[in-house]
N, C-alpha and C positions, 0 to 999 in steps of 0.2 A: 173380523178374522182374527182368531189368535193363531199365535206362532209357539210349537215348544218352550217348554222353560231353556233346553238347552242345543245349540247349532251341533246337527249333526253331520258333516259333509257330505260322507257317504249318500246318505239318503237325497237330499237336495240337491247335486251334484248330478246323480245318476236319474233323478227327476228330468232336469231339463233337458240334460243332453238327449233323453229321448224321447224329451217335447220337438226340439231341434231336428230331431231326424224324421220323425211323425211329420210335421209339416212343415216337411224341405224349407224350414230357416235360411238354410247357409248355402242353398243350391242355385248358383249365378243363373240368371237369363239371358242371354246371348240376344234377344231381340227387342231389350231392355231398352227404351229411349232417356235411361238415367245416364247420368255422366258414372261412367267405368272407374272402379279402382280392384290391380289387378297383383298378386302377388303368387311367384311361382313358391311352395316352400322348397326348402335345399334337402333333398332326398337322403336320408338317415341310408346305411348301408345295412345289410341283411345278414348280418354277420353277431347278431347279437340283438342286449337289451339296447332300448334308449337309455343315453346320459343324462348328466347334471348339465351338461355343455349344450345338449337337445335340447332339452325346458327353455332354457334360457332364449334357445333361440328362438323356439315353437310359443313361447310366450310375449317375446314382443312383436310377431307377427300377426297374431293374434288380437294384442291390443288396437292395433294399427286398424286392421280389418273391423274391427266392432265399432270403432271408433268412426272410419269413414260410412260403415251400414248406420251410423247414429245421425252422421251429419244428411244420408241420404242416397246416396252414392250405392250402383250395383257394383257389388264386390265379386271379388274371387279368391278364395285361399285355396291353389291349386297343389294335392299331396301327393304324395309317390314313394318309391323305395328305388335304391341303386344295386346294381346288381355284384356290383365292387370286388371285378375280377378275382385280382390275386388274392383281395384278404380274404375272401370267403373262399378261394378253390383251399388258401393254408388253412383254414378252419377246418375243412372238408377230409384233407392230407392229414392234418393231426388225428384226428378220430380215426381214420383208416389205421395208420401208424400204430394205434393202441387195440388194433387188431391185428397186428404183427401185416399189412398191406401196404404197397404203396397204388397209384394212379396207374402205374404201366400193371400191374398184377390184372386190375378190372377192362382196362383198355378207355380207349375217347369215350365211346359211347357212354359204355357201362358208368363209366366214371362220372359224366355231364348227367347220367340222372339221379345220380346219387344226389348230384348239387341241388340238381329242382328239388328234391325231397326235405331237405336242409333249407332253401329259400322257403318252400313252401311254410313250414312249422313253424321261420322266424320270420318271415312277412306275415303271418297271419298276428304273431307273437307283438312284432313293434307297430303292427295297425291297433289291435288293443290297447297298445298303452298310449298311442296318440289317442287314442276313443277318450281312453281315460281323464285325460288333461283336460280335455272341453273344445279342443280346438275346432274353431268356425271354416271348419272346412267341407268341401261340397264332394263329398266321397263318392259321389258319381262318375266326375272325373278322374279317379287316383289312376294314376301312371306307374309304372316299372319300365326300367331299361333294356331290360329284355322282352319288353310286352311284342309280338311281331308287330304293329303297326309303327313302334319306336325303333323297330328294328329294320324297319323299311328304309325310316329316316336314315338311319347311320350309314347303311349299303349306299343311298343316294350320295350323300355327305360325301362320301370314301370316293363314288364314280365321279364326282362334279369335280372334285378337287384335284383329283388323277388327271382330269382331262385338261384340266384350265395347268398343268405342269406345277401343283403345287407338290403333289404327294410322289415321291419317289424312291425308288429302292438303292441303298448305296453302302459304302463300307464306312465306317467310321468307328472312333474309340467313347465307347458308352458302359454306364454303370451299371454291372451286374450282382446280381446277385448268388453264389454260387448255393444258399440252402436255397432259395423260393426257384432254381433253375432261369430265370428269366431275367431279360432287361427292365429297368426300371429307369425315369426319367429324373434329370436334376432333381427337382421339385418334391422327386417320393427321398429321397436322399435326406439323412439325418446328420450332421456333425455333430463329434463330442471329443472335448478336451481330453488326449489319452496320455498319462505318463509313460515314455516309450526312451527312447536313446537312438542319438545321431552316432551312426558310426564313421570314422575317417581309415578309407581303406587307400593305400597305396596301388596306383595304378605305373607297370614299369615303359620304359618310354623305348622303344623302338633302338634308337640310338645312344639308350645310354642315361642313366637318374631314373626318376619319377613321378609322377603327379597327382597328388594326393584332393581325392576328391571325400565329399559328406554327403551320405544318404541316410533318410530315414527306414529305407527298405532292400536289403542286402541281396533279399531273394531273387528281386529281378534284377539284378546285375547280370546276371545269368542270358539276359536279350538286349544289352547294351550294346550300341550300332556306334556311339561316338562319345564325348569327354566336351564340355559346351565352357566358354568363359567370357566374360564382356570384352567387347573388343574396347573396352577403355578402361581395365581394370590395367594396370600397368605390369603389375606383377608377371599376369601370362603373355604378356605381348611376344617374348619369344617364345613362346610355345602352340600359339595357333599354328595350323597345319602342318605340328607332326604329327606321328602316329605312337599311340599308346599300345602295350596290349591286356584285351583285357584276363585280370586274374581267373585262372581254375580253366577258364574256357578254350585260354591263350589263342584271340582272335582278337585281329590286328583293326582297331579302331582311330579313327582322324579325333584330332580335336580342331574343335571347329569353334568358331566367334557368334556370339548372339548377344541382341540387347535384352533377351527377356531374361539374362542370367542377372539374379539379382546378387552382386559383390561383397552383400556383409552375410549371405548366406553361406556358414560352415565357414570351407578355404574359399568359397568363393569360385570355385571349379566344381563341374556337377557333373553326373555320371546322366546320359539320354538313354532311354527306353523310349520310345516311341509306342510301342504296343499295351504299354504297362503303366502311361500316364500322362493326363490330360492335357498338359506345357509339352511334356514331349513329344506327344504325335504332333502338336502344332509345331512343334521345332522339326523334324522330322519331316514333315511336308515341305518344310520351307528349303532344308538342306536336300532335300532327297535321300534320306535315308532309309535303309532296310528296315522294316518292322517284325522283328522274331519276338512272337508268341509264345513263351514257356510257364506258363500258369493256365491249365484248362478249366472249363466251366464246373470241375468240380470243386475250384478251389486247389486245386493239385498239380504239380511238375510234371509235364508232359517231354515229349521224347527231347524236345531242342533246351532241355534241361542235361541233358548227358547223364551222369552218374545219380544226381538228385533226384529222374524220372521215376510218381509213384509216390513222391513226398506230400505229405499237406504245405502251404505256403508258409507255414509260421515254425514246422517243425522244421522245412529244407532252410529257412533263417540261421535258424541254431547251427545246422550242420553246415552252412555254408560259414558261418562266423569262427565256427573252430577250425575250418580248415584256412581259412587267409588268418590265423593266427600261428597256427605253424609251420605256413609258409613265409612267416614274420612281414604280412601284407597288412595288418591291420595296425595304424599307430596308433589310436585311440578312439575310447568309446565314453559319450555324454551323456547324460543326461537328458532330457530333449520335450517340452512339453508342445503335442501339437492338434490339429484337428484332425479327427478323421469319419470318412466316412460311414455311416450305418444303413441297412435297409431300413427301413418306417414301420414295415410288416415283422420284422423276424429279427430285427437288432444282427444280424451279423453282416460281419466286416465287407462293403463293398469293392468288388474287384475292376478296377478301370479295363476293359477289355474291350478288344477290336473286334466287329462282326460286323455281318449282311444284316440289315434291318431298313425295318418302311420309316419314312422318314414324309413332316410336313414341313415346307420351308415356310417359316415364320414374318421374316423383313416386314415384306408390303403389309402382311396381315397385322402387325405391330403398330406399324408407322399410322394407320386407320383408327386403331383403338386407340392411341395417344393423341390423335388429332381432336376426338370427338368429347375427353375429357378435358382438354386444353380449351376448348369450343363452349363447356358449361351445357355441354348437352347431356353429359351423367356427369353429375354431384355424390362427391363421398363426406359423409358424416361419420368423422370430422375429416377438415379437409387435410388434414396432415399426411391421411394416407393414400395422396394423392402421387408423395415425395416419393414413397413405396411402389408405386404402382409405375410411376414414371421409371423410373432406376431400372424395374425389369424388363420392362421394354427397350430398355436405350440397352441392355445386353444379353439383348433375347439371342438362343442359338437355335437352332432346328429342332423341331419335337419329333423324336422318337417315339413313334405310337406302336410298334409289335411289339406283342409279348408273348415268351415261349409258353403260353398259361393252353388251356383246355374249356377253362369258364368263359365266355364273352364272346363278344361281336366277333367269330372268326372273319378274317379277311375275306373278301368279296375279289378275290383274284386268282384264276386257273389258268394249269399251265396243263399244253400239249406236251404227252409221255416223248412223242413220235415225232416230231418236229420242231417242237420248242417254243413253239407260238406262247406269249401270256396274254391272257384273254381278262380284263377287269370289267364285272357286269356285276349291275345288280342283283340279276337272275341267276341262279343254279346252269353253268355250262355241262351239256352232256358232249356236245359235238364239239370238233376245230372247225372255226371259221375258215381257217386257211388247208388245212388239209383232209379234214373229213374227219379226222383220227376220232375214234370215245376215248379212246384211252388218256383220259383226263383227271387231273387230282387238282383241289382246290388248296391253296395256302394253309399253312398245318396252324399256322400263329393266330394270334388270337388280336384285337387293337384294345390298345389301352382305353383304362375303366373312364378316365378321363373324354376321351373322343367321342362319347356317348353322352355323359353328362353335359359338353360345353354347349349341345343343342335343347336342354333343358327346359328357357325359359319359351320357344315356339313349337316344337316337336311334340311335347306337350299338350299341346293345341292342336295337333292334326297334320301339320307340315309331315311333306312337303305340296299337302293337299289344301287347297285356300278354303279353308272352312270357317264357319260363322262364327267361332268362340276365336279364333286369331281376329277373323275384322273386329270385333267387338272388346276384345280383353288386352290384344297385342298391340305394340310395346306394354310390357309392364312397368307399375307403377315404383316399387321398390322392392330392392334386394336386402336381405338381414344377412349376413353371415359374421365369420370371425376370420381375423388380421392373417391367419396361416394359409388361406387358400384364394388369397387376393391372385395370385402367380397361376394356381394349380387350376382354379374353376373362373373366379370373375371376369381374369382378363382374356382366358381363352372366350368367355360366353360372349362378351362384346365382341371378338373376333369374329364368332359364326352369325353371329347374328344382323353386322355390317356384312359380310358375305352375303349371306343368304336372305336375309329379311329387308335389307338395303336398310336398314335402321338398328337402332337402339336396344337393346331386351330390354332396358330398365332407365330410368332418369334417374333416381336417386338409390346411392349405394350403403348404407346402415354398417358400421363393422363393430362387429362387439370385440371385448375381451375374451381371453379363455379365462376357463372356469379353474381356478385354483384348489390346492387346500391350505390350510393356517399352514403350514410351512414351503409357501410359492409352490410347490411340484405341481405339474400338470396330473390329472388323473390319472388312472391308467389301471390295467388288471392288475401286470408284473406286482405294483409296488401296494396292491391291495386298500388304495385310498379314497378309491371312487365308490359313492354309495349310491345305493338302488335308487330310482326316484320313486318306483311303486313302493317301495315300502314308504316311501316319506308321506306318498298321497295315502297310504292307509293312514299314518301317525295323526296328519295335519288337514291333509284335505287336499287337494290338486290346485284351486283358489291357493290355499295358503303356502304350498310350496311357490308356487306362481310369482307372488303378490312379493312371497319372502325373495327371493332371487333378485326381483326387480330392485327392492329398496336397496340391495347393495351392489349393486351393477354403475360405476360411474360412465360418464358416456368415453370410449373406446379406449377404456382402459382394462384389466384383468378384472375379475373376480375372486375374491378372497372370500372362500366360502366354507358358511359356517350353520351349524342346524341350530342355534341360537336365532339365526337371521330367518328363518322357516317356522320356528316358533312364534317370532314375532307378526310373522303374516298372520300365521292361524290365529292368532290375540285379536287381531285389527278384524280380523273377520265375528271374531264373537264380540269383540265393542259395536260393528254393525247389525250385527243380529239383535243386541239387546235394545239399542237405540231402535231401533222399528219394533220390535217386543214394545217397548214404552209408547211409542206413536198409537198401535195398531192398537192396543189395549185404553189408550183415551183418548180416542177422538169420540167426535160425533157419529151418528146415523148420516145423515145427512151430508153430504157435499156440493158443499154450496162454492162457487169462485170465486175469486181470490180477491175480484173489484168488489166481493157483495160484502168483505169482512172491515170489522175500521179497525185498521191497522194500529199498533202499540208500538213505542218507539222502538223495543223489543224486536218487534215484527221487521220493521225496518230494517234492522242491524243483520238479522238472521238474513234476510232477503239478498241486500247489500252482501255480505259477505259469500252466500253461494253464486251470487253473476259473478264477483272479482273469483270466485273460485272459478266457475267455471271459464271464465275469459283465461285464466292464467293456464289451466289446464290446459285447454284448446292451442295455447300457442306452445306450451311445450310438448304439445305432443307431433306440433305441425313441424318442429323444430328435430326432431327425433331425442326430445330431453326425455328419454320415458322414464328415467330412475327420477327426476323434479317433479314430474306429473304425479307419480306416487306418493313421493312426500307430500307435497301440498295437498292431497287429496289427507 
């Protein structure tokens, strides 16, 4: 057999993979009497190319799987797409946008098939480039989150959980987003360091002085209900329970005592909105105070704004700072460096806002998933991010799953026009149960892109139908992902899956790093830093971007990454090619076994050295060291 003089990827590459597909390689057997290893992949969103952050991931999944099909094992590397509500309806909104359109122009409908036309072009787009990479995956089963049989699951999910009193509708104060229109959960929430200014504005006291409080946010002073200070700060001790009023609105507010005022903050005296942020509705609950609303969902001062109404929130700032300036209300303005919060989707400024929304009560479902990690029944590699995973649970709050979106899982809940009945079914309601009425509409909201994916790793399989790829594949065997969605996807997925499967999704939890560039940033479009991976796989090879990634991935730390380190794979793959070039070009005719040759001490050493290879391999790879397994290879 000769081989080229020279390793050409492409060619080789695109050889096997459709040897692999020719004779279903990589297509699991469900009635397999092998021992099962099983691995759900984490579903790329449909909103785009794959990343540098995908490879990496879709690559050591990959090695994992080849690796157990080597040891003997029926594998599964099960693949899919998400249908990833909000970020793909903003993809969808933008292009409309640059046709002078918005979503209400087209209407629901119109609109949701705009989107399939968009999924459609870019699932077909991001299944190429997974083709491309080599991944040992049984594309027979590929999943979408909108596929209706996954959408069965989700309706189910939404009724079982309704019933059993987890899921409920209630008021509370949640993160909005005033561009993307909708709520969005802790978790989708970005903080970043903003140079802004603590203003200290004079509040006049009922009876006479003043009481000077520090906010970083002028505008909703405008819905302040009370004036808060620690009841062991000594300073205010005479001043709990009088009444201040407050400036511009001139409405007469208590000051009242709480420990959650922290003392070295500002004067140490804080101004309460309850409707307007997240300490203060909790304060606010506790005191029983009014919640006024004057920031609506466009970002903008709404009527119980008075004279402001119609403002943007940041411009009625301004205009509120000049007027407690010459009403000589404002003693001083600082400096002020603090967090604040961002959407994840669209980078603007989240608004803390109080609404009706579905809500899943978390507790018991937390206290489960911590039990079962505490228990060594899922292991994270490494286990540091065990500290991580803990922490969110000991301060889990309620998941908010509506969102004002038009893409996704719309809610499974219909309400009588005529009576008022809510009726939560799987099924499509045309009738009332209780009154006969048609006159029925279904919940306009959509559930988060989350509430879809956290059934993943069995829904996937067929749930919530007991079919033969769950008895045979389910629990899976490992999970790969990265350290930012331990919160957002892992630890909800153990949630559903003690729920609903009364077991495990996974035993062993993988967390990689993100993917960097030489100067720390995360990828990203904005900042123009993230490069194509098909263009790499034309440059190097899909092997050698692969191979490159892996050598500089330490275990669950970032990635610093560099096309120096993609070079190097593609090098290591033409050292391989040439070394079998040299084998394949002198040996014998003849192959004779290994007992018929007398060995040279030579021979020996060569021998010796690939079992200590391949033993050392074997345990790093049993170990999840995949960046040591590389090297030593």
């Amino acid at each position: 057999m000769n081989l080229p003089t020279k390793y050409e990827p492409k060619q080789v590459e695109e050889k096997w993979r459709k040897y692999w597909e020719e004779k279903k390689i990589f297509v699991a057997n469900a009635d397999s009497d092998k021992p099962k290893y099983s691995i759900v992949l984490p579903p790329p969103n449909v909103t785009g190319i794959l990343t540098i952050g995908h490879v990496l991931n879709h690559a050591i999944q990959d090695v994992l799987i080849r690796f157990k099909k080597m040891q003997g094992y029926e594998v599964l590397l099960l693949p899919g797409t998400d249908h990833a509500g909000i970020a793909t309806q903003n993809v969808v909104e933008r292009k409309l946008r640059e046709e002078g359109k918005t979503r209400f122009d087209l209407g629901r409908e119109a609109f949701v098939k705009e989107v399939w036309k968009w999924e459609k072009e870019y699932h077909d787009r991001i299944v190429t480039q997974m083709k491309k990479l080599g991944l040992a995956c049984d594309w027979t089963r590929e999943r979408f989150t909108l596929d209706p049989a996954y959408a069965r699951a989700v309706k189910h999910t939404f009724v079982k959980l309704y019933e059993k009193k987890y899921i409920y509708k209630g008021e509370y104060i949640i993160n909005y987003c005033p561009r993307c229109k909708t709520v969005i959960s802790n978790e989708e929430v970005e903080y970043e360091e903003e140079n802004s200014s603590l203003w200290y504005i004079n509040y006049p006291l009922k009876d006479g002085g003043y009481i000077t409080v520090a906010t970083t946010r002028p505008e909703t002073m405008l819905g302040d209900t009370a004036i808060a200070v620690n009841p062991h700060d000594k300073r205010y001790k005479n001043y709990i329970g009088k009444v201040a009023i407050l400036p511009i609105m001139n409405r007469e507010i208590p000051i009242i005592a709480d420990k959650q005022v922290d003392k070295d903050f500002g004067t140490g005296a804080v101004k309460i909105t309850p409707a307007h942020d997240y300490n203060d509705f909790q304060i606010g609950i506790k005191h029983k105070l009014d919640r006024i609303i004057v920031i609506d969902k466009n970002g903008k001062i709404n009527k119980n704004g008075g004279k402001y109404e119609g403002l943007d929130r940041f411009e009625a700032r301004k205009e509120i700072v000049r007027d407690l300036t010459s009403l000589n209300l404002l003693e001083k303005i600082e400096p002020h460096i603090h967090s604040v919060g961002h959407c994840s989707r669209c980078h603007t400024t989240i608004e803390p806002y109080i609404s009706t929304q579905w809500f899943v009560k978390m507790a018991d479902l937390a206290a489960k998933a911590k039990k079962v990690v505490k228990e060594g029944k899922i292991k994270f590699f490494l286990p540091r991010w065990e500290k991580v995973y803990y922490h969110w649970l000991d301060n889990i709050v309620d998941w908010v799953i509506s969102r004002q979106l038009w893409w996704g899982h719309r809610i499974p809940v219909f309400y009588c026009k005529d009576c008022g009945e809510i009726i939560v079914s799987e099924e499509d309601v045309k009738k009332c149960p209780k009154c006969g009425s048609t006159n029925i509409v279904q919940e306009e909201d959509v559930l988060d892109t989350w509430f879809s994916s956290w059934l993943w790793p069995f829904a996937t399989m067929g749930w919530p139908d007991q079919t033969e790829d769950l008895k045979k594949f389910f629990p899976t065997d490992t999970l790969v992902t990265a350290w930012d969605i331990i919160f957002l996807w892992v630890a909800r997925m153990i949630m559903s899956s003690l729920e609903f499967m009364d077991d495990v999704p996974f035993t062993d939890v993988y967390i990689t790093g993100l993917v960097r560039d030489e100067k720390r940033r995360r990828f990203s479009k904005s900042l123009g830093n993230s490069p194509d991976p098909m263009n790499l796989i034309e440059k190097y090879g899909a092997d050698g971007l692969r191979i490159g990634l892996l050598l500089i991935t330490p275990e669950g730390k970032d990635v610093i990454y560099s096309e120096k380190s993609i070079e190097t794979g593609r090098n290591f793959l033409n050292k391989l090619w040439n070394a079998s070039r040299f084998i394949l070009s002198n040996r014998e005719e003849q192959k004779p076994g290994i007992e018929d040759i007398a060995l040279k001490r030579i021979d020996r050493w060569i021998i010796s050295r690939i079992t200590n290879t391949i033993i050392e391999v074997d345990n790093a790879l049993n170990n999840f060291r995949i960046n040591e397994a590389v090297k030593i290879i």
